[in-house]
C-alpha positions as CSV (number, residue, x, y, z in Angstrom):
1,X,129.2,104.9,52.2
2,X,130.0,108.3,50.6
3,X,127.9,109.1,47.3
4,X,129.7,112.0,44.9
5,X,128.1,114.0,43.0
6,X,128.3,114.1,38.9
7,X,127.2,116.4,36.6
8,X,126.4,114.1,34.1
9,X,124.7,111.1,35.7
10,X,122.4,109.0,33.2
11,X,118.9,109.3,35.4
12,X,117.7,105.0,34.7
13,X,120.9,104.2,35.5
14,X,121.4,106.0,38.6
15,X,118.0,105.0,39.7
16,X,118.8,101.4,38.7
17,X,122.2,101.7,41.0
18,X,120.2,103.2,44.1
19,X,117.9,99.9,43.7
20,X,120.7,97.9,43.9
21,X,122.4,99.5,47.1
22,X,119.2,99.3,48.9
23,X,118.1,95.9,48.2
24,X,122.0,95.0,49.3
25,X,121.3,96.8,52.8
26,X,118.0,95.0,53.4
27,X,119.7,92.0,52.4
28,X,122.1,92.8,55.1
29,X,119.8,93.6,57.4
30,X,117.8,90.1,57.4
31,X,120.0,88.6,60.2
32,X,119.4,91.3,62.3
33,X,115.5,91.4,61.7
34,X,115.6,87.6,62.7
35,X,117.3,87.9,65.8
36,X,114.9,90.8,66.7
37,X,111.9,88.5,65.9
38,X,113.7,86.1,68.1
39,X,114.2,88.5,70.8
40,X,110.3,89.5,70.6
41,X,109.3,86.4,70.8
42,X,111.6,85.5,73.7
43,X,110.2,88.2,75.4
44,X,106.9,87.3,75.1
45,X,107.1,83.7,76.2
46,X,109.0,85.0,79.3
47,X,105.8,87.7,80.2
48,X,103.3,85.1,79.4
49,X,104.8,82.5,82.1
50,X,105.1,85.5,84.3
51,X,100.7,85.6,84.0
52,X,100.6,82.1,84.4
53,X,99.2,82.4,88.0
54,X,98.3,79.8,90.7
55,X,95.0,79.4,91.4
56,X,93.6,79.2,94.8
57,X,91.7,77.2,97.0
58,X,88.1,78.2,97.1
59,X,87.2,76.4,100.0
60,X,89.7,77.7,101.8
61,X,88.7,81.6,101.2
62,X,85.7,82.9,103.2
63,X,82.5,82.1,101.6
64,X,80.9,86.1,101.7
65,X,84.3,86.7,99.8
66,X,84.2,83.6,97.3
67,X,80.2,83.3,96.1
68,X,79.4,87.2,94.9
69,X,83.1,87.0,92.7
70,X,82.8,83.9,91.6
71,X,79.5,81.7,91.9
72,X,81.2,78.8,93.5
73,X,79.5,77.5,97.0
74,X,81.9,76.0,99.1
75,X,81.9,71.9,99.2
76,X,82.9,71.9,103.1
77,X,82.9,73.9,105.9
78,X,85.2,76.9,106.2
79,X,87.7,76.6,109.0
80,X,89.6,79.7,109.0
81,X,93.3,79.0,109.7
82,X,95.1,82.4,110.3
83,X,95.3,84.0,113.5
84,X,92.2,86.3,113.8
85,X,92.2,90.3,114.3
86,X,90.4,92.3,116.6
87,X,86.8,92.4,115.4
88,X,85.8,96.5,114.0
89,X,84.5,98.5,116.8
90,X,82.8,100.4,114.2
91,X,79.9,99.3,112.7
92,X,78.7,101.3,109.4
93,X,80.3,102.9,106.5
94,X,82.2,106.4,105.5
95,X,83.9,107.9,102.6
96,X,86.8,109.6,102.4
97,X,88.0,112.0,99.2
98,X,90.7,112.8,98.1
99,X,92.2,116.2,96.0
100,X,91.9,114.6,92.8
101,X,88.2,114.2,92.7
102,X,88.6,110.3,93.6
103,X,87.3,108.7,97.0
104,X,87.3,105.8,99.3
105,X,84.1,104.3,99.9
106,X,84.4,101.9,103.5
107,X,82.0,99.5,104.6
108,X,82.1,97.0,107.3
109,X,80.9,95.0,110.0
110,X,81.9,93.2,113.2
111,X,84.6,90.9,111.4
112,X,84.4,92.4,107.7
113,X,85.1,95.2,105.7
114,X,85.2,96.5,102.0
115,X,87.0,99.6,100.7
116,X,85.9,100.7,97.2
117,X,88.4,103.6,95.4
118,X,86.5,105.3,92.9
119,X,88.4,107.9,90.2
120,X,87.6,111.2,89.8
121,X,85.6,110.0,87.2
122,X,83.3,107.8,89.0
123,X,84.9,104.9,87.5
124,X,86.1,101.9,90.0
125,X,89.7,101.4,90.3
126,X,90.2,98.6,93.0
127,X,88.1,96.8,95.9
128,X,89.8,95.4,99.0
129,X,87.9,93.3,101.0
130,X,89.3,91.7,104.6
131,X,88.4,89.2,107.0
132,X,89.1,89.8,110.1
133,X,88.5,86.1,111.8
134,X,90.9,84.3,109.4
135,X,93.5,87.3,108.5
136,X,92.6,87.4,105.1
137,X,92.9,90.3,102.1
138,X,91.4,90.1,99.0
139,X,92.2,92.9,96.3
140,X,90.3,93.3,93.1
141,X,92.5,95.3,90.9
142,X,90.1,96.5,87.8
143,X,92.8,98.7,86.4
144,X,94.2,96.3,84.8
145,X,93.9,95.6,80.8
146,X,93.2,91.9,82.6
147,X,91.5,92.6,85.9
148,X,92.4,90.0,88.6
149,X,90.9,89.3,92.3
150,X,94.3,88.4,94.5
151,X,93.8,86.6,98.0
152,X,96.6,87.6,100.2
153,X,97.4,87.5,104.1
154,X,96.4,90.4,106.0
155,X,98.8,90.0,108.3
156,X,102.0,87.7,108.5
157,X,103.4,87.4,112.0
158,X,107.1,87.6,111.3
159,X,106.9,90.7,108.9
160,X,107.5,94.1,109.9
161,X,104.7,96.5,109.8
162,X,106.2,99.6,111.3
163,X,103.3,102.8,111.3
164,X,104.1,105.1,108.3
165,X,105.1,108.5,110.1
166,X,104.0,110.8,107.9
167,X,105.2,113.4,110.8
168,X,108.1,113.2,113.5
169,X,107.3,117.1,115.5
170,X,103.5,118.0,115.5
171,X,102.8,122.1,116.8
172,X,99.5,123.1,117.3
173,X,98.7,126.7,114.9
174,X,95.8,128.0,117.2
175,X,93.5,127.8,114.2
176,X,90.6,125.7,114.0
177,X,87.8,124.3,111.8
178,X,84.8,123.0,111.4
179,X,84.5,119.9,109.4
180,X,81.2,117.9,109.4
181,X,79.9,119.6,112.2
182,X,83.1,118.7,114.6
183,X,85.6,121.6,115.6
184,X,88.6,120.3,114.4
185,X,92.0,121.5,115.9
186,X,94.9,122.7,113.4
187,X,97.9,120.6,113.8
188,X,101.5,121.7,111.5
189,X,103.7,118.3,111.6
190,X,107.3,118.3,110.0
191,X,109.6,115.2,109.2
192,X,113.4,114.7,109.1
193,X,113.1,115.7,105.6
194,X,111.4,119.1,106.3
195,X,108.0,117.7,104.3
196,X,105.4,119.7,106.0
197,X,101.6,117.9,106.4
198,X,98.6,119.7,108.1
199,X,96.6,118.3,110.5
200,X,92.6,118.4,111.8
201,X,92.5,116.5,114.8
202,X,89.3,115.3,116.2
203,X,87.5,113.7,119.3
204,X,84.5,112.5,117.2
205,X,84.4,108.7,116.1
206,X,86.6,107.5,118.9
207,X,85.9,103.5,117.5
208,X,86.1,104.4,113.7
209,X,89.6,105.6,114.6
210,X,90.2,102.9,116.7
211,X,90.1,100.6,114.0
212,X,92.0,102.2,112.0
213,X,95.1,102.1,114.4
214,X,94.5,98.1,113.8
215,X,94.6,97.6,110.5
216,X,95.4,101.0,108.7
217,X,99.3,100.0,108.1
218,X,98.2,96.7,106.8
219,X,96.8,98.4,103.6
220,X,99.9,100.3,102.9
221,X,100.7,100.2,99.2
222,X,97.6,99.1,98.2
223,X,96.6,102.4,96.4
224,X,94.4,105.1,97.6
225,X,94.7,103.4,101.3
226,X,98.1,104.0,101.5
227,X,97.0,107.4,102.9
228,X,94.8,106.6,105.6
229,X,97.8,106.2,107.7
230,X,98.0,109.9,107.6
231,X,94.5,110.1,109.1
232,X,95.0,107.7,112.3
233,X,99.0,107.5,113.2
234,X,100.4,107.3,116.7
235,X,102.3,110.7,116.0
236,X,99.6,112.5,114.8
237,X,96.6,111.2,116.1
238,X,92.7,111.1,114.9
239,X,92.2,113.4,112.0
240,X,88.8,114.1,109.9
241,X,91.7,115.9,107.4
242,X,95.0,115.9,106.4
243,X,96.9,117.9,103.4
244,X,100.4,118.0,102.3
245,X,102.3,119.6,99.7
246,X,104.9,117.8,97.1
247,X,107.5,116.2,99.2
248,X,111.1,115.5,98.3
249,X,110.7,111.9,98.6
250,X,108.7,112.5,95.5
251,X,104.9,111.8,96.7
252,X,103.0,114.5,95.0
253,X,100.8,116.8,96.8
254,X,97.6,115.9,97.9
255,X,94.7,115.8,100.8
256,X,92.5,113.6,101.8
257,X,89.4,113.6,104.2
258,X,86.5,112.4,105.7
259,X,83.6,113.6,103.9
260,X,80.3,111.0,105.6
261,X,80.3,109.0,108.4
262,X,77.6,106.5,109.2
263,X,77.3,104.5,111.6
264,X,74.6,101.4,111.6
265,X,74.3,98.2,110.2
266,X,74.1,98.2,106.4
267,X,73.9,95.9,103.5
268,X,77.5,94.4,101.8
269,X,77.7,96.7,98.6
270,X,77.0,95.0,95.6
271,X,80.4,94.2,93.9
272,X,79.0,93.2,90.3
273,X,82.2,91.8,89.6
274,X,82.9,88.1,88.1
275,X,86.5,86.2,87.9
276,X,86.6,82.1,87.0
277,X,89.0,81.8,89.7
278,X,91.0,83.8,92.6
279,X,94.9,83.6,92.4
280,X,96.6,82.4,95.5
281,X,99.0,85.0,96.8
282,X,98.7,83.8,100.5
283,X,102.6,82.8,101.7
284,X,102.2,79.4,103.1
285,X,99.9,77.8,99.7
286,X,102.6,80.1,97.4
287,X,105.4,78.4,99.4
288,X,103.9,74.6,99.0
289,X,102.9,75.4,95.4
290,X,107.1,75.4,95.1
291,X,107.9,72.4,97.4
292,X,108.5,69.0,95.9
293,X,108.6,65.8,98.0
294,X,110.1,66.2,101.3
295,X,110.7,63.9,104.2
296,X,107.8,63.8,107.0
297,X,109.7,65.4,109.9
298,X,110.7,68.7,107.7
299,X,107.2,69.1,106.0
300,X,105.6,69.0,109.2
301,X,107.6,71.9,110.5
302,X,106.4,74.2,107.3
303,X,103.5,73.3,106.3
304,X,100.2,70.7,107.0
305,X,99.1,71.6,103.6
306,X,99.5,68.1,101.1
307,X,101.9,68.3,99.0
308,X,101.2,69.9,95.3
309,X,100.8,67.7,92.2
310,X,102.7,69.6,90.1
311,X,105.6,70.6,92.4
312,X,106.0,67.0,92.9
313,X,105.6,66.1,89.0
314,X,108.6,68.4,88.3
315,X,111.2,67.4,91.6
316,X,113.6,64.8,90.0
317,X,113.9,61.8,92.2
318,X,116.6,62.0,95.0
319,X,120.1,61.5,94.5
320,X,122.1,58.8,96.2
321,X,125.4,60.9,97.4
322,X,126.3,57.8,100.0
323,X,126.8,60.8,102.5
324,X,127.7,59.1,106.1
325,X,125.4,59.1,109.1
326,X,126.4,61.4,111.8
327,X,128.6,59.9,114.1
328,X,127.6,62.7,117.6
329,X,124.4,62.4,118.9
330,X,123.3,65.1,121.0
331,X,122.6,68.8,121.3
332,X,125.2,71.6,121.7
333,X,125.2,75.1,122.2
334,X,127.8,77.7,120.0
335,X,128.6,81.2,120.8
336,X,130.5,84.2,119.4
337,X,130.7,87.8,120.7
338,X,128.0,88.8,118.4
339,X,125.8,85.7,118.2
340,X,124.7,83.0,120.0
341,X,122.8,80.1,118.8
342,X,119.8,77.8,120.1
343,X,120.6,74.4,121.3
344,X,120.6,72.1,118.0
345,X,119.7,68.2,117.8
């Protein structure tokens, strides 16, 4: 739309004209307002579904993890199911702090631990607790607009959990220092990437260190934990420090480092946390949670779990597809140059 200029424009009816245009152009615009309402909504149906969470088991969650979040006291025994870790060798609790002003508060036991991160603030960001006996992983995430408490595997055996090397070449600088009242040996390590990360290596709390080699890469991407791999790695060794600048993978600088060590037995910090239920994100109740009615033979090689109600509710009935019985009963073998497969029945 061009709009000319004239000298002698009557003012009522030039404002009367530019009422007109613009109550065209919203008229125009009502379609497209519609399908953005449309399009809103759409998109909030889709994010709401996405929340729509399954709830787990509390009976089959370990009791010290289930009663202080949640109240509930199991019905039944707890068998744990998953294959169990090493117990912790060390017994007590530690901190670790990090550039930022935030920290890592550990405690733990025999076949239990909890990791608080705290911001710089003082404010609690996450908890992760783990047992040990039945491989299980529980995060709190309180950073959320909706904090939630997630129960999760701590270790799958068919997943890869390769250690994080923060460093491939480690030199010693000849410097040392003295951090909590343990000479601590300098250490310059350097990746393929040229990333540069200083190391304290330490002899002091061989079974704090110990554990860490254990479980320290399960707890990767998990937050503030991720870096404790930097602290206990098989390239690098035991550290009470390590610091690194920005590196071109795009972490950003920072340091972290063991500020207390304690070791004893001590009581379970209070979590002073409460959820009306834990969501399942464990792979084999995640996995039944999606299976409908199968035959015998192939749920008994996935799962011993019963099926779900509501996966079974929404599996239409089979189809009939008059498909003919095989004809070769038997096993056989098949090869190729780059494969060869298991005997099949």
């Amino acid at each position: 739309m061009v709009l000319r200029s004239h000298r002698n424009v009557d003012q009522k009816s030039f404002t009367g004209w530019m009422d007109r245009v613009f109550d065209h152009s919203l008229t125009d615009l009502r379609p497209m307002r519609l399908l953005l309402c449309l399009l809103t909504c759409a998109a909030s149906l889709i994010a709401t579904a996405g929340r729509n969470d399954i709830k787990a088991d509390l009976n089959t969650v370990p009791p010290w993890m289930v009663k202080p979040l949640t109240g509930y006291v199991h019905t039944k025994p707890f068998k744990p199911k998953g294959t169990p870790l090493p117990n912790n060798r060390f017994i007590g609790q530690w901190t670790v702090a990090m550039s930022d002003g935030g920290r890592m508060d550990y405690w733990g036991d025999a076949h239990r631990f909890v990791i608080r991160s705290f911001e710089a603030n003082g404010t609690l960001e996450n908890v992760i607790l783990v047992d040990l006996s039945s491989n299980t992983r529980l995060k709190i995430n309180l950073w959320k607009e909706v904090p939630d408490a997630k129960v999760e595997d701590l270790w799958l055996p068919h997943a890869s959990y390769g250690s994080e090397r923060w460093s491939d070449t480690l030199v010693a600088t000849g410097n040392t220092a003295v951090l909590m009242k343990h000479a601590c040996a300098e250490h310059m390590g350097t990746n393929r990437n040229q990333d540069t990360t200083w190391y304290w290596r330490t002899d002091a709390y061989p079974d704090l260190f110990a554990d860490l080699h254990v479980w320290g890469k399960l707890l990767r991407h998990l937050g503030a934990t991720t870096y404790l791999s930097t602290l206990a790695s098989s390239t690098s060794g035991n550290s009470l420090k390590a610091e690194w600048p920005a590196r071109s993978a795009g972490q950003p600088r920072e340091a972290v480092q063991f500020t207390s060590v304690q070791p004893g037995a001590f009581p379970m910090p209070a979590l002073n946390v409460r959820f009306d239920h834990l969501v399942e994100g464990r792979l084999e109740p995640l996995n039944n949670a999606h299976m409908g009615p199968l035959p015998a033979w192939i749920r008994s090689a996935i799962t011993d779990l019963p099926p779900n109600a509501d996966a079974v509710m929404r599996t239409p009935p089979p189809m009939q597809r008059n498909m003919a019985d095989n004809v070769f009963i038997g096993t056989f073998n098949a090869e190729t140059r780059e494969r060869r497969t298991p005997p099949t029945t």
